[in-house]
C-alpha positions as CSV (number, residue, x, y, z in Angstrom):
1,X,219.7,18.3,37.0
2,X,220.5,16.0,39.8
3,X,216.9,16.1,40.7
4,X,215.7,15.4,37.4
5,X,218.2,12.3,37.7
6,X,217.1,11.4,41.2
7,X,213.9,11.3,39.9
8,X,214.8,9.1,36.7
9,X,216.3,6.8,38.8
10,X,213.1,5.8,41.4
11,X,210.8,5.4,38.5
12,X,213.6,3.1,37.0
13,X,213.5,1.0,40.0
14,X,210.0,1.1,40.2
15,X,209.6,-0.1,36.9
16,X,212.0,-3.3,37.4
17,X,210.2,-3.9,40.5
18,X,206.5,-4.2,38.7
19,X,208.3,-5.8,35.8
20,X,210.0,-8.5,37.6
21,X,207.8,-8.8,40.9
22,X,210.9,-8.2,43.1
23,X,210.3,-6.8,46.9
24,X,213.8,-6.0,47.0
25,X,213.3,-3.8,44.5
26,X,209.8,-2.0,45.8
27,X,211.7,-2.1,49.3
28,X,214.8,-0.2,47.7
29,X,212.3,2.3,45.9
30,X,210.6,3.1,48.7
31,X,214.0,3.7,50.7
32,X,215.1,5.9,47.6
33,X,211.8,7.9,48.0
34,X,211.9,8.6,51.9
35,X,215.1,8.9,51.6
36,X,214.8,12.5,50.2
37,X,211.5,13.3,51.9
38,X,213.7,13.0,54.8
39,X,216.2,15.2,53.7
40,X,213.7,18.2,52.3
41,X,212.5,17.8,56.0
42,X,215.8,18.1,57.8
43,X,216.7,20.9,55.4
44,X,213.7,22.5,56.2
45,X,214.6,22.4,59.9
46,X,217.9,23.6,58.9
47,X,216.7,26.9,57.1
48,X,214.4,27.5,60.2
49,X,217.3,27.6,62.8
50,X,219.8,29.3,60.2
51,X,220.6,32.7,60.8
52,X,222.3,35.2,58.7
53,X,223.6,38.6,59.9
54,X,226.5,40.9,58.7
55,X,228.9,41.8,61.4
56,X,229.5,45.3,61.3
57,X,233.2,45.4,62.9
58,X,234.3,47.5,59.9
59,X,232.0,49.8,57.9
60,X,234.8,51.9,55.9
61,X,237.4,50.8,53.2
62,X,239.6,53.2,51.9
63,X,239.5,54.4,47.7
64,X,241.2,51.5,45.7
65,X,240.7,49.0,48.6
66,X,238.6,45.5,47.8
67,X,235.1,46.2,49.8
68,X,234.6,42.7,52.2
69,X,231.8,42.9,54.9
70,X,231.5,40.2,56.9
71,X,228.6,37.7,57.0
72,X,227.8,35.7,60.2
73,X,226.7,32.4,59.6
74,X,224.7,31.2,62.7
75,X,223.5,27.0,62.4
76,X,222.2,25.6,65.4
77,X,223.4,22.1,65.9
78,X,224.5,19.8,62.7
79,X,222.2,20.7,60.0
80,X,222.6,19.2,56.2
81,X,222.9,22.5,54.6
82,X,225.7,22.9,52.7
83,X,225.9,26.2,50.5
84,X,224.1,29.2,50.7
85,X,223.5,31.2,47.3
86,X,222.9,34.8,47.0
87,X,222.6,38.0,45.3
88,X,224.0,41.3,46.3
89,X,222.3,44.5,45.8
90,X,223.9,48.1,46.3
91,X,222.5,51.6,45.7
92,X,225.4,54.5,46.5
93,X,223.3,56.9,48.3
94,X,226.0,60.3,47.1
95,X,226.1,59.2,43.7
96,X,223.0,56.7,42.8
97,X,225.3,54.2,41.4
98,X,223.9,50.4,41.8
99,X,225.7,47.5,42.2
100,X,224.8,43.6,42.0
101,X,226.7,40.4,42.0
102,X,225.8,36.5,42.8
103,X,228.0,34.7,45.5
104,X,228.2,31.6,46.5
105,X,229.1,30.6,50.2
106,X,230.1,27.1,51.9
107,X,227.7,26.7,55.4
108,X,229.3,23.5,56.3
109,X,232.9,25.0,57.5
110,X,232.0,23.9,60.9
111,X,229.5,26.1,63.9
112,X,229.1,29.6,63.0
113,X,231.9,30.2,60.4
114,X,232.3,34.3,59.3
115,X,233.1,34.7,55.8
116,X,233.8,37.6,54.0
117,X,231.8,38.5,50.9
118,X,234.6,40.3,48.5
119,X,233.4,42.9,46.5
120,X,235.1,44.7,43.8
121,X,236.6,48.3,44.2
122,X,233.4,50.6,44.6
123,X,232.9,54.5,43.8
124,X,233.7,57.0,47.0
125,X,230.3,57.5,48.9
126,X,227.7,55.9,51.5
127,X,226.5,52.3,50.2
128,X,223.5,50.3,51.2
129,X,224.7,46.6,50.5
130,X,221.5,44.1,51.2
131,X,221.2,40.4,50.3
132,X,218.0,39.5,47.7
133,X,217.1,35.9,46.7
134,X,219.2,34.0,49.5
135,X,218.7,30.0,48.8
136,X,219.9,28.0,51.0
137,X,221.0,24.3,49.6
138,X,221.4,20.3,50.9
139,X,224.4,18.6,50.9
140,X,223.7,16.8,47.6
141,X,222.3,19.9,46.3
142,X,218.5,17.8,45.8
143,X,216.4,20.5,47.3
144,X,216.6,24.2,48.0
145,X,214.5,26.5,50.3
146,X,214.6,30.5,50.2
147,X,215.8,32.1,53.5
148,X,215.1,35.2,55.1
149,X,217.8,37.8,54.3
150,X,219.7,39.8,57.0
151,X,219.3,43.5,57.5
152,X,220.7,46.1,55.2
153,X,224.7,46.8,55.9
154,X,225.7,50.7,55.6
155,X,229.3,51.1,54.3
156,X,231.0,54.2,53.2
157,X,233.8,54.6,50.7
158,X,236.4,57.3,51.4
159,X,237.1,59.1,48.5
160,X,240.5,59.4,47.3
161,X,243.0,60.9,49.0
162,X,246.0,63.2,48.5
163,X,248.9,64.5,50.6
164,X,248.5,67.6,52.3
165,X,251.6,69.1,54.9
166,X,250.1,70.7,57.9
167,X,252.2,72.1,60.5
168,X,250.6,72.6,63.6
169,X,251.8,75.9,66.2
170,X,251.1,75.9,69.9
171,X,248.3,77.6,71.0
172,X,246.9,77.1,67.3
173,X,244.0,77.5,65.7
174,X,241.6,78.7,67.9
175,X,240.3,81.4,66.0
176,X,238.0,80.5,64.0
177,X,236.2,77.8,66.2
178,X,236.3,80.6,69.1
179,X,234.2,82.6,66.7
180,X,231.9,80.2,65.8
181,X,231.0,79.1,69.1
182,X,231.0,82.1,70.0
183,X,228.2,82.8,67.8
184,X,226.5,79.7,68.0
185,X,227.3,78.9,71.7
186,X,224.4,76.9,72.6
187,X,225.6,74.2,69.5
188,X,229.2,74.6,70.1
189,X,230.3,75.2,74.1
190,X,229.2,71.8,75.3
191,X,230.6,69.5,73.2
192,X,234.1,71.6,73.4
193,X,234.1,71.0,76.8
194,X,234.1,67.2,76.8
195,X,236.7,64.9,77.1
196,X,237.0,61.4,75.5
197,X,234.5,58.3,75.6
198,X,234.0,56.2,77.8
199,X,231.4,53.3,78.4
200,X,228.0,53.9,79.7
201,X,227.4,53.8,84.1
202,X,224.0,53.8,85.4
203,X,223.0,57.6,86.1
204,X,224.5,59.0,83.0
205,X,222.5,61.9,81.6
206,X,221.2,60.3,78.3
207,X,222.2,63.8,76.4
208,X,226.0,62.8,77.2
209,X,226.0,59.4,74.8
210,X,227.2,59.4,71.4
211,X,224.3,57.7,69.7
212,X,226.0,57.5,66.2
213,X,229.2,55.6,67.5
214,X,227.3,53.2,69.8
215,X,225.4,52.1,67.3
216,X,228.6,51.2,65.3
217,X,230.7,49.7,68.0
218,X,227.3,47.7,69.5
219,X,227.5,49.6,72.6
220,X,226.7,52.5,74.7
221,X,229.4,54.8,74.9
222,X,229.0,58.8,76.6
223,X,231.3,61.7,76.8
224,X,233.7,62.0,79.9
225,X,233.1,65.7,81.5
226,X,236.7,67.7,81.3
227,X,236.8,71.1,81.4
228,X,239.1,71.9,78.0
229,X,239.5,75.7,77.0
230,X,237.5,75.8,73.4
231,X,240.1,75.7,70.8
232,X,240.8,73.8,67.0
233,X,240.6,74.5,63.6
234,X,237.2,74.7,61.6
235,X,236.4,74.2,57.8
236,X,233.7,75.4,56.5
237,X,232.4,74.0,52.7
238,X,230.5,76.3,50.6
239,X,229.9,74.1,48.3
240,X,227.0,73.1,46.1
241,X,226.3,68.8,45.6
242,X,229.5,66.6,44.9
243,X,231.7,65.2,42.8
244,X,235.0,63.1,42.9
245,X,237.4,65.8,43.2
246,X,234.8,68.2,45.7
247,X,234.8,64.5,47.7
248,X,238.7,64.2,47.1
249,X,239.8,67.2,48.3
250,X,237.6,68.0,51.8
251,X,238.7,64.0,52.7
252,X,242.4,65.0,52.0
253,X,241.8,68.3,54.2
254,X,240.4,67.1,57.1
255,X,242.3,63.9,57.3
256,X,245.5,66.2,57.6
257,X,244.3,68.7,59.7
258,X,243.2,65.7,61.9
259,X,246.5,64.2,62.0
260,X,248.1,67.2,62.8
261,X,245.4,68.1,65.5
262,X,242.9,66.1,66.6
263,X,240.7,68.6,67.6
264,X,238.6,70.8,65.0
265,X,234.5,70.7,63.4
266,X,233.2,71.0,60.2
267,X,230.6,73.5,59.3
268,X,228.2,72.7,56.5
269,X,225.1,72.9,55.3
270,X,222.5,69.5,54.4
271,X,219.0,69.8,53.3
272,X,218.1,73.0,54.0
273,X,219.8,72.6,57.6
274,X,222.9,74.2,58.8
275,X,225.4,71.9,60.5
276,X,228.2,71.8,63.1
277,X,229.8,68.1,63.3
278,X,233.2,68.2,65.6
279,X,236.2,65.7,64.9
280,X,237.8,64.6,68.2
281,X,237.8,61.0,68.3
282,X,239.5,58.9,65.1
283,X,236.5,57.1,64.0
284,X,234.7,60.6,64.4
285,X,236.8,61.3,61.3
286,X,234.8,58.9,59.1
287,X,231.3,59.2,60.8
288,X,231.9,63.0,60.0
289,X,232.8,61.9,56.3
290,X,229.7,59.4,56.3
291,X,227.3,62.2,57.5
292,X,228.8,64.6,54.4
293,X,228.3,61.9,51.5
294,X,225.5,60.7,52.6
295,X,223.2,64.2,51.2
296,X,224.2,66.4,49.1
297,X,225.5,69.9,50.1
298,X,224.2,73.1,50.0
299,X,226.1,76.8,49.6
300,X,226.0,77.9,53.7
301,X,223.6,80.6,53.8
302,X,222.8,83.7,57.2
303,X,225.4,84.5,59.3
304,X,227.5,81.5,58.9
305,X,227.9,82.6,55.3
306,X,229.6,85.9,56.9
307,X,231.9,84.2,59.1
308,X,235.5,85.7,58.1
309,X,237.7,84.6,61.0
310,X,241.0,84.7,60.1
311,X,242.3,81.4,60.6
312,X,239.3,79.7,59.4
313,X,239.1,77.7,56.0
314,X,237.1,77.3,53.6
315,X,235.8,75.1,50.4
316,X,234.0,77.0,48.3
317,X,232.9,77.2,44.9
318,X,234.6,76.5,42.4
319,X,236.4,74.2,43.4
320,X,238.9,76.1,45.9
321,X,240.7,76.4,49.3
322,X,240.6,79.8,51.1
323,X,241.7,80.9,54.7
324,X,240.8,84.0,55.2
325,X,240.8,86.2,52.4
326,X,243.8,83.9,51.2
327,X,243.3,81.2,48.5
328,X,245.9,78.2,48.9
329,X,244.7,76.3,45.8
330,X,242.0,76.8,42.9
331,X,241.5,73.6,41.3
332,X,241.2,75.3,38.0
333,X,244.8,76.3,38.0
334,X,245.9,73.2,39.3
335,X,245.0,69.3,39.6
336,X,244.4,67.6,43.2
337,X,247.3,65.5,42.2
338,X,249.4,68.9,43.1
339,X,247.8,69.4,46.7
340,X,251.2,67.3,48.1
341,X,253.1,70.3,47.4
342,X,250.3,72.2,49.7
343,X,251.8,73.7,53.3
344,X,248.9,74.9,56.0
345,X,250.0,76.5,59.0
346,X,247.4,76.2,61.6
């Protein structure tokens, strides 16, 4: 509308200038038509040096929590661009739910001003957030030019979670890792002998960096050698696909048997593939969660299937908690809401 205006308003004055013969007036439409020529050309120059990137310092919000990732907003010099419109896509890679929403951001706060782009409460799982349509406006809001969007952000969603006592012994727990590795000592022995992370030197052996977390924290990080004698808890999840309360109940597990001992694995199985992923490090916890959610599971299959260590426990199906030959809950003789009440000895 303010275009349509502008543009009423130079024909105006164009027309009172042939009417009455005035230069002043074909001087003052001639100002108000470089006038925004200029400024389509400056905003032009503006959307050329703009850059827009999502800082990843924080890539998991907990169930209930008001998603916000972080976009950058880079402008070279003093540029007329004043907001930047976009439109938010989502696809939930565990669950295929979508998501979209239209937001509207302020670029003139200033150099390189963060803002945060609030999102409503999403469902538990691994979300793709990307930008679509990103227009980037003038300071009167004449002229707009499309921009080129940022990369994809990948967030995940913890699922809900639920109080769960876990009382840890000395010398605990070591029984059905010890197993395990035993059995699968090429995939298990190596990483139980390493110690904690550590930045990268020249010289380090490029097996010893933890690829995953580097790429989240923007640096290269690598595994400090420590002889430790193998030892923590395992859980192994039988289980067939998700659903709330299968997500519910292994993130309320593992995040109290992490608590209570930082030092344990998960054994699983993903597309066909059997896996081992180890917890020693807190933000481990959630890259282990983001590597579950982020395919569905499978029932574990060979001679993981037969694993039976004692102190070992597992999720299987239906819905239930074992360790051992024990079962400690069965979801179909009780709700998640009751897993507070739940002791594990480890």
């Amino acid at each position: 509308m303010k275009g349509i205006g502008y543009l009423i308003l130079i024909f105006t004055t164009l027309y009172m200038a042939i009417l009455y013969d005035s230069e002043a007036l074909v001087f003052l439409a001639g100002v108000e038509i470089l006038l925004p020529l200029l400024l389509f050309l400056l905003l032009f120059a503006g959307n050329f040096l703009l850059t827009l990137s999502f800082v990843q310092n924080q890539w998991f919000w907990e169930d209930g929590e008001t998603v916000s990732p972080v976009l950058c907003i880079r402008k070279r010099g003093i540029l007329p661009i004043r907001q930047i419109r976009l439109r938010i896509r989502g696809r939930n890679e565990t669950t295929g739910e979508r998501y979209r929403k239209r937001v509207s951001l302020e670029a003139d706060r200033g150099v390189n001003p963060p803002q945060e782009i609030l999102l409503p409460q999403l469902g538990y799982g691994v979300w793709t957030l990307s930008l679509k349509w990103v227009q980037v406006f003038d300071y009167v809001q004449l002229f707009w030019l499309p921009h080129v969007p940022p990369k994809a952000l990948s967030c995940l969603v913890l699922p809900k979670r639920h109080s769960i006592h876990v009382t840890a012994r000395p010398g605990m727990a070591r029984g059905g890792l010890m197993e395990l590795s035993g059995r699968n000592r090429s995939w298990a022995y190596d990483r139980m002998n390493r110690g904690d992370l550590r930045e990268y030197r020249p010289g380090d052996a490029l097996n010893e960096i933890h690829w995953k977390l580097s790429a989240k924290r923007e640096q290269l990080l690598v595994w400090e050698k420590e002889h430790k004698e193998q030892g923590g808890w395992l859980v192994a999840l039988d289980l067939r696909g998700w659903s709330s309360q299968k997500a519910e109940l292994v993130y309320s597990l593992l995040y109290a048997m992490f608590t209570a001992h930082p030092r344990g694995a998960v054994w699983f199985r993903r597309q066909g593939e059997e896996e081992l992923a180890f917890l020693e490090q807190e933000e481990e916890l959630y890259l282990v969660m983001e590597l579950l959610l982020s395919g569905a599971l499978e029932p574990l299959e060979g001679e993981a299937a037969r694993l039976d260590a004692e102190e070992a426990f597992w999720v299987r199906e239906p819905l239930e908690l074992w360790q051992g030959q024990q079962c400690l809950f069965a979801a179909s003789d009780a709700s998640l809401e009751e897993l507070g009440g739940l002791e594990l000895n480890l």
